[in-house]
N, C-alpha and C positions, 0 to 999 in steps of 0.2 A: 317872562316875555309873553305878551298875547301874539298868538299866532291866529293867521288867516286861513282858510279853505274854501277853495269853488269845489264845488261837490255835485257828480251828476251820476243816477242812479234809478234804475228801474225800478218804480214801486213795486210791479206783482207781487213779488213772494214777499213783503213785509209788509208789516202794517201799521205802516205810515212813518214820519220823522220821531215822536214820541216816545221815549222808552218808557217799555210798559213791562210790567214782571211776566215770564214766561212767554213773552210773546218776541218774533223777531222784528227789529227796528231800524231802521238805519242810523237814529243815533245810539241804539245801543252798541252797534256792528263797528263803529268808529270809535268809537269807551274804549270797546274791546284792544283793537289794534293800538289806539295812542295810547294804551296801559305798557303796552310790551314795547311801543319805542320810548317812554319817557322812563319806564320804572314803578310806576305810580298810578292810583286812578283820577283819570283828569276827566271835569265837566267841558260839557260838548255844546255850543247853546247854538242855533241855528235863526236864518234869519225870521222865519216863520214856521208853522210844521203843514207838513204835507200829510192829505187821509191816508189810508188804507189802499194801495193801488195806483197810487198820483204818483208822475214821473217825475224827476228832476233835471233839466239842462245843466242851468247854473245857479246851485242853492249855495247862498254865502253861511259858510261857519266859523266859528271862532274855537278859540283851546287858550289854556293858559300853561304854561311848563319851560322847563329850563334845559337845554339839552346844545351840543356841541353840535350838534345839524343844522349847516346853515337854515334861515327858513324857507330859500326858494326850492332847499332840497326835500324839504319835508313832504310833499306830496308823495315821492318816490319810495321813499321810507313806509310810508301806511300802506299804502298800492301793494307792496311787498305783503301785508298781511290780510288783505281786505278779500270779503268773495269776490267774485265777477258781476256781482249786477250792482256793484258802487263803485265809485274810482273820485279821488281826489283829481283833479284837473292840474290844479294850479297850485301853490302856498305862499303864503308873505307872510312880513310881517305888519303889525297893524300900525295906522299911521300916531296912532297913540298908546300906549297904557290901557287910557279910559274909554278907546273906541267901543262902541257895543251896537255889533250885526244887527239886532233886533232895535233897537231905537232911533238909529239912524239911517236906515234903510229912508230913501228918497223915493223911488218909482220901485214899483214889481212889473213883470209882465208875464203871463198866461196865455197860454195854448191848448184850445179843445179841439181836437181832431174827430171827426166823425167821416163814417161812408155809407152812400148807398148802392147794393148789391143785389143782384135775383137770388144771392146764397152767401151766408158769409166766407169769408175772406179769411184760411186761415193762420195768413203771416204780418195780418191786422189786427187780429183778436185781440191783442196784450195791450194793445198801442191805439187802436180808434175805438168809438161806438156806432152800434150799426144801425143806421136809420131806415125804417121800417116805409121809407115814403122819401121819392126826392126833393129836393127844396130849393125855392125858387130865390136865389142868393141876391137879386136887386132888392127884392123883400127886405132880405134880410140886414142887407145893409143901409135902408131906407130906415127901420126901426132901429137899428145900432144906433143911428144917431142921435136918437131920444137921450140913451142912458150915457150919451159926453157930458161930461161938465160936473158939477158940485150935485147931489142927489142926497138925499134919505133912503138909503138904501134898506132900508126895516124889512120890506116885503121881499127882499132877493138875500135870505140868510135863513138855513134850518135852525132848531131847536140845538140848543149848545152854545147860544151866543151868548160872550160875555164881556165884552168891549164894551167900554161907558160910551160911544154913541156910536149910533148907524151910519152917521154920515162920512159919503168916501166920496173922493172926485177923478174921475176915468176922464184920462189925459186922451187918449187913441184905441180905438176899436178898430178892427178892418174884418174883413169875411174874405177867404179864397177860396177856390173851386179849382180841380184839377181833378184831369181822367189817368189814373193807375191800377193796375194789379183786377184789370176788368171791374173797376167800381171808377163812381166819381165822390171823390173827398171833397171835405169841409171843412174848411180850418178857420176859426175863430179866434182872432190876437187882439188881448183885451191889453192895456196897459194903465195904471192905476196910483194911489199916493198907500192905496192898500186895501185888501180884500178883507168881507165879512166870511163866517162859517158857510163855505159851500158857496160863495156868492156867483164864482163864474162857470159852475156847473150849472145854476139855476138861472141865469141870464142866458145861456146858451140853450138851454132847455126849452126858453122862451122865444129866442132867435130860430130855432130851428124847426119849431110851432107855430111861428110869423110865415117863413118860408115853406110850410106845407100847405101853408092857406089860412090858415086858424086864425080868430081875432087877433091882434094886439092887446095884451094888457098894460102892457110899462105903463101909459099916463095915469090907469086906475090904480096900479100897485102903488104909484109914489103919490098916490090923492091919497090912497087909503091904508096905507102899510101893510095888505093882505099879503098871507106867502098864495092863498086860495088864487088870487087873480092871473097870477102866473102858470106857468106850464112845469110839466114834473122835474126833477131833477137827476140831470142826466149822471152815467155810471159813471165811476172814478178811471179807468182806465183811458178814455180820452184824451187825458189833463194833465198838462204839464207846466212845470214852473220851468220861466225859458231864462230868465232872469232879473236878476236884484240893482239898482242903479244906486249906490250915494252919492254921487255930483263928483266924483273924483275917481281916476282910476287906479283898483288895489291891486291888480293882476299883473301889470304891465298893458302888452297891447292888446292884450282879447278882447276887451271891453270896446 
């Protein structure tokens, strides 16, 4: 039986979705525990992987195994074994056999969190980046609008890329601003058909370089596929995957 998993989980202390030898992962950290509910070791395959640091709302996974738990119970069952900075959400079963989280995945959506502060922030640290300058968010959402639509995204992906093409199309962008915790945040909700290496850390990079004042690049990036034209790439703790859409709902009503 393929089973389903919403999966939400603080990047910090691992690095990243990827199981990698000697290092901790969160699909290694889910191996682990679905070995001791199923018997066995069962591959774990995820909808996409998150770096080093990247949080998770709602990452879709999948397992394959045979076990007398129902599947809406399975979450319950790993949660039983899991540390505290991962937790299964939800469980089903898949609407198929042959369903597969990673190919069918329809929309993702992304959240960069950033604040700016006279001093950092320190019940933000894990979870925003700190902006060294405030930003002027009609900017910012004045240049978002550029990167809507179908794009060649060449110039917004680091070294690592290995997708047969660049081209991705960002369905909704928006910028929010809010005063908390004596800073004012900055939240970035990119939503997409699917992101390159690093894509919405380095678009935010660039939004949030918009809003300091700084040129715009976007129209030169996507004339010239430079990563140059763009602005740095911002930290991995920002960033979070909020969630995975397939046109159907696998959870019940969360979706």
């Amino acid at each position: 039986m393929r089973y389903l998993l919403l999966i939400g989980y603080d990047g910090t202390d691992f690095s990243g979705w990827q199981d990698q030898p000697g290092r901790r992962t969160v699909q290694g950290v889910l191996a682990e525990a679905a070995e001791k509910v199923f018997g066995r070791k069962t591959a774990i395959a995820a909808s996409g992987r998150t770096d080093a640091g990247v949080h998770a709302l709602g990452q879709v996974a999948q397992l394959d195994g045979e076990s007398s738990i129902p599947a809406e119970k399975l979450y319950a069952c790993l949660n039983r074994l899991l540390p505290p900075d991962v937790r299964v959400l939800a469980s089903a079963g898949a609407p198929s056999p042959l369903f597969d989280v990673t190919r069918e995945a329809k929309r993702k959506t992304y959240r960069y969190l950033a604040y700016h502060a006279p001093c950092e922030l320190p019940l933000a640290r894990r979870y925003a980046a700190r902006l060294p300058y405030p930003a002027d968010v009609g900017k910012m959402r004045e240049a978002g609008r550029l990167l809507i639509g179908s794009h060649d995204f060449a110039a917004f992906r680091s070294s690592g890329f290995t997708s047969r093409t660049s081209v991705r199309e960002i369905y909704d962008l928006e910028v929010r601003e809010r005063q908390e915790f004596y800073g004012t945040f900055y939240e970035i909700e990119v939503t997409g058909n699917g992101f390159l290496y690093n894509m919405v850390r380095i678009l935010s990079g660039e939004l949030f370089a918009v809003g300091a004042g700084k040129a715009e690049g976007i129209t030169r990036a996507f004339q010239t596929g430079e990563r140059k034209a763009l602005a740095k790439t911002m930290p991995p703790q920002g960033l979070s995957l909020v969630k995975v859409d397939y046109g159907v709902p696998l959870f019940g009503t969360e979706e």
